[in-house]
C-alpha positions as CSV (number, residue, x, y, z in Angstrom):
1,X,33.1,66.0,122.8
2,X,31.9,65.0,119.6
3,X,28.8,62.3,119.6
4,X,28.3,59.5,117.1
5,X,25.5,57.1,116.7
6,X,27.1,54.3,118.3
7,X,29.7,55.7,120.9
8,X,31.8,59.0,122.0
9,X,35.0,60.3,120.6
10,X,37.0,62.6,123.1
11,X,37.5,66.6,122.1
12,X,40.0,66.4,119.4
13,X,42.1,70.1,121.3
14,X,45.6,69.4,120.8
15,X,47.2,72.2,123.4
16,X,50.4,73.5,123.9
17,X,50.5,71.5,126.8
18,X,49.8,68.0,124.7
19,X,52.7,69.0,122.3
20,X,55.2,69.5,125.3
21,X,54.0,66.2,127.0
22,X,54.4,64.6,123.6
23,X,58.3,66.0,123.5
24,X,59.2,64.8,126.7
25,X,57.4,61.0,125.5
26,X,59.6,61.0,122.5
27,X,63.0,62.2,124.8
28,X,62.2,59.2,126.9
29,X,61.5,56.6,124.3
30,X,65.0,57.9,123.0
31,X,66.9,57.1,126.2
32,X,65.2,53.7,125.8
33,X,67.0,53.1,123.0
34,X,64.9,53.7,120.2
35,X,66.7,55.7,117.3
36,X,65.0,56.1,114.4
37,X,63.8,59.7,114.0
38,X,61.1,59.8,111.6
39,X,59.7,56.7,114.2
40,X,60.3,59.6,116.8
41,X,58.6,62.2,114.9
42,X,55.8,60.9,113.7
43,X,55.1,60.1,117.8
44,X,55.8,63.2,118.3
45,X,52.8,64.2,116.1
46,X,50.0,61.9,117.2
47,X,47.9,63.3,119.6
48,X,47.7,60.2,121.6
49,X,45.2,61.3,124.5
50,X,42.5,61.9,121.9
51,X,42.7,57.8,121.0
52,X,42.3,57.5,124.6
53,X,39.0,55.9,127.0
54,X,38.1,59.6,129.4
55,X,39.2,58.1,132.4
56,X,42.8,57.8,131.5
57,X,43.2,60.7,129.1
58,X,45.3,62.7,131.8
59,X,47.5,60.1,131.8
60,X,48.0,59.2,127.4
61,X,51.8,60.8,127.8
62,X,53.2,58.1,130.0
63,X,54.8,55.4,128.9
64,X,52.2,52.5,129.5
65,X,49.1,50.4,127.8
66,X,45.5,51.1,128.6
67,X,42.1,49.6,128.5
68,X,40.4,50.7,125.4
69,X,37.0,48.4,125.5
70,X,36.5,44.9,124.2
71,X,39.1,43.4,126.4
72,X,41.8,45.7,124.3
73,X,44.5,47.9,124.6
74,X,46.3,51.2,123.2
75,X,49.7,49.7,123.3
76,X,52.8,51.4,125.3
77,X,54.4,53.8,123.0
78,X,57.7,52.4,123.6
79,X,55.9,49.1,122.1
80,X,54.8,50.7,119.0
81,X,58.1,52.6,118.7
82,X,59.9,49.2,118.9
83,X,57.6,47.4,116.2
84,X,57.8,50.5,114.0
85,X,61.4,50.6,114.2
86,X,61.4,47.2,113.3
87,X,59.3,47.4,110.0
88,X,61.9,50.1,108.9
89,X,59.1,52.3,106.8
90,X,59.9,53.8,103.7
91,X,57.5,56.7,102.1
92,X,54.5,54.9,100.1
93,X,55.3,51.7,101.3
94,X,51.7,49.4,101.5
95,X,51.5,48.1,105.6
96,X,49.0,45.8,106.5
97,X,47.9,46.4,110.3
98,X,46.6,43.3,112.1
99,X,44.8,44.9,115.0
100,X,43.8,48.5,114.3
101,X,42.8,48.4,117.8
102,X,42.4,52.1,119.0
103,X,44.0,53.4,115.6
104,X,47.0,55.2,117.6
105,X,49.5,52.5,115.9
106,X,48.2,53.4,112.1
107,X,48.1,56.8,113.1
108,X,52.0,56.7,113.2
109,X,52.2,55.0,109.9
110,X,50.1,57.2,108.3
111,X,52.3,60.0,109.9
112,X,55.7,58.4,108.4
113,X,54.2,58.7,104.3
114,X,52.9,55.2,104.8
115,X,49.8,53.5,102.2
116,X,48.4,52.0,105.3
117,X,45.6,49.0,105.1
118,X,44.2,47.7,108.6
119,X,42.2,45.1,110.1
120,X,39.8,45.0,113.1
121,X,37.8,41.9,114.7
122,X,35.8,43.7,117.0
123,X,33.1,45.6,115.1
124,X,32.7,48.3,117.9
125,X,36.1,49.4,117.7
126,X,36.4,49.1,114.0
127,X,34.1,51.7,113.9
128,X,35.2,53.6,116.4
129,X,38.7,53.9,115.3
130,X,37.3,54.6,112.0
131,X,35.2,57.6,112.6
132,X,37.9,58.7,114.8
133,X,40.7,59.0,112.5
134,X,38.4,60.2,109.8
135,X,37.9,63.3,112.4
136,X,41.8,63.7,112.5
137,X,42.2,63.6,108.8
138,X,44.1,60.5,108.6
139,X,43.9,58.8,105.3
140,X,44.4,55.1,105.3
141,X,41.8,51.8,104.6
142,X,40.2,50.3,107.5
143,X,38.4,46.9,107.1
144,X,36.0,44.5,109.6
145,X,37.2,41.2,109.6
146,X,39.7,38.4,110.5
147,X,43.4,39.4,110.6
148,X,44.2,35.5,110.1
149,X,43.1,36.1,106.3
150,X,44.7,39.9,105.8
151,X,43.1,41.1,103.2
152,X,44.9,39.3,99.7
153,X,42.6,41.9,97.5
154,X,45.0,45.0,98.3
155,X,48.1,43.1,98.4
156,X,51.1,42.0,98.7
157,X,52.8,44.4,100.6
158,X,55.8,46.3,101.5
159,X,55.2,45.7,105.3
160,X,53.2,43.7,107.5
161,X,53.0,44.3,111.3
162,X,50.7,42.1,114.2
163,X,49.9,44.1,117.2
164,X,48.5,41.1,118.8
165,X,49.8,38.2,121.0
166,X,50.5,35.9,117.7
167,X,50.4,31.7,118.9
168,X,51.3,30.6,115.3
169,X,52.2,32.9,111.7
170,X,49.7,33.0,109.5
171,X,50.4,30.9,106.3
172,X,47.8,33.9,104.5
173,X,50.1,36.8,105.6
174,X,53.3,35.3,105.0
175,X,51.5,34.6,101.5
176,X,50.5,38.4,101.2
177,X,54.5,39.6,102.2
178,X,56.4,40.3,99.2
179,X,59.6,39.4,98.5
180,X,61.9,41.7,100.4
181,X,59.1,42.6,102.5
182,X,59.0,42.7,106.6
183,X,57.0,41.3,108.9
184,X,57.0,42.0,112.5
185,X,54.9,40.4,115.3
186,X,55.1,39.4,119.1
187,X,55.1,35.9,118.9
188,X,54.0,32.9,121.6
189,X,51.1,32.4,123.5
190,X,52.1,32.6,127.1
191,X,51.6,35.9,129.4
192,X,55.3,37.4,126.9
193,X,55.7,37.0,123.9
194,X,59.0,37.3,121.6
195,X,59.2,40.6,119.5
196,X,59.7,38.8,116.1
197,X,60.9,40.5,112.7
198,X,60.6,38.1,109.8
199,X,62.4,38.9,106.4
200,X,61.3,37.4,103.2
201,X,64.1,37.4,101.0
202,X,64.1,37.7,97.0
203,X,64.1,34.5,96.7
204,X,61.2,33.7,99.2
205,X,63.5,32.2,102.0
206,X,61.7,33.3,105.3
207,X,64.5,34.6,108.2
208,X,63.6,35.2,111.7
209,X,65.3,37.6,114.5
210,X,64.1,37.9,117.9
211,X,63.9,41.3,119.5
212,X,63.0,41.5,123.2
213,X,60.1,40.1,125.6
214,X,56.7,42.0,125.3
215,X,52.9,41.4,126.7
216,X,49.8,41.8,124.4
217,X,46.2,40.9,124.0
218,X,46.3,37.4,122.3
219,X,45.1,37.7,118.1
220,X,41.8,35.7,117.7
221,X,40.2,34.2,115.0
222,X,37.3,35.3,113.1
223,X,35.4,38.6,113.9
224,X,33.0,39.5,116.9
């Protein structure tokens, strides 16, 4: 494994064995329902078990959430399949990520010809994700600091997605969506949350569809 100043990043071997437990993933998310292939294939490109803590790494191809330190997870695949779907991605579109989280998520973006701007609150994973996906050669900007402002300097943009529990929509990100643009987020505050996409039409006018019940690590103010 490869050792940084501040933390550990897992060997970054992507066997044949990863690859074929990464084709049976993407054939079960399928029969799950989701159907958009180039959400499929980018999945089917991210070595997930390298974003992984060690003591679950034998298990990164099933279908589930793990811890990944500071009280946060590495969503379930069939979660970040469901919000990618959702954001519909288009080549060079500009995403803002709330919640880089582990990086897995951006990973997939960056994997679908996405321009791909993310924000982390906890410092430790910030730069941990960073140096991590700097070792996998994944271009994309990744920023400290509170989600609840996105980051206005690099905007608006194409796409915006929440991969945090989100108890109200932030006036700044709705601000920073351009006109056309996506914006998907679980929403609500309880223990599930509502998969939300909202669509900001030409004209401004905000619409809102519901898509399923899903669990996530609430989104928090400021930076720690």
């Amino acid at each position: 494994m490869l050792k940084t100043k501040d933390f550990i990043i897992m060997d970054l071997i992507d066997s044949y064995q990863h690859k074929g437990l990464r084709n049976k993933l993407v054939q079960e998310l399928r029969a799950k329902g989701i159907h958009d292939d180039q959400v499929l294939s980018a999945i089917g490109r991210v070595p997930r078990h390298t974003f992984m803590e060690s003591g679950f790494i034998n298990f990164a191809y099933k279908d589930q959430a793990f811890p990944i330190g500071n009280g946060q997870t590495i969503s379930q695949p069939f979660t970040v399949a469901v919000q990618t779907q959702l954001l519909q991605v288009e080549k060079r579109q500009k995403i803002l990520e709330i919640g880089t989280g582990s990086g897995y998520q951006a990973a997939v973006l960056v994997e679908m010809g996405a321009k791909v701007f993310s924000i982390e609150r906890f410092r430790e994973l910030y730069l941990k994700s960073k140096a991590h996906l700097e070792s996998l050669n994944y271009s994309l900007h990744l920023f400290y600091g509170d989600g609840y402002q996105g980051k206005a300097t690099y905007g608006p943009y194409d796409r915006i997605l929440i991969t945090a529990a989100a108890p109200e929509i932030p006036i700044a990100l709705i601000e920073q969506l351009k006109p056309g643009g996506r914006m998907v987020l679980p929403y609500g505050s309880g223990d599930t949350q509502v998969m939300t996409l909202i669509e900001k039409t030409m004209d401004g006018e905000l619409l809102k569809s519901t898509h399923g019940a899903f669990a996530f690590v609430p989104m928090l103010k400021g930076t720690s």
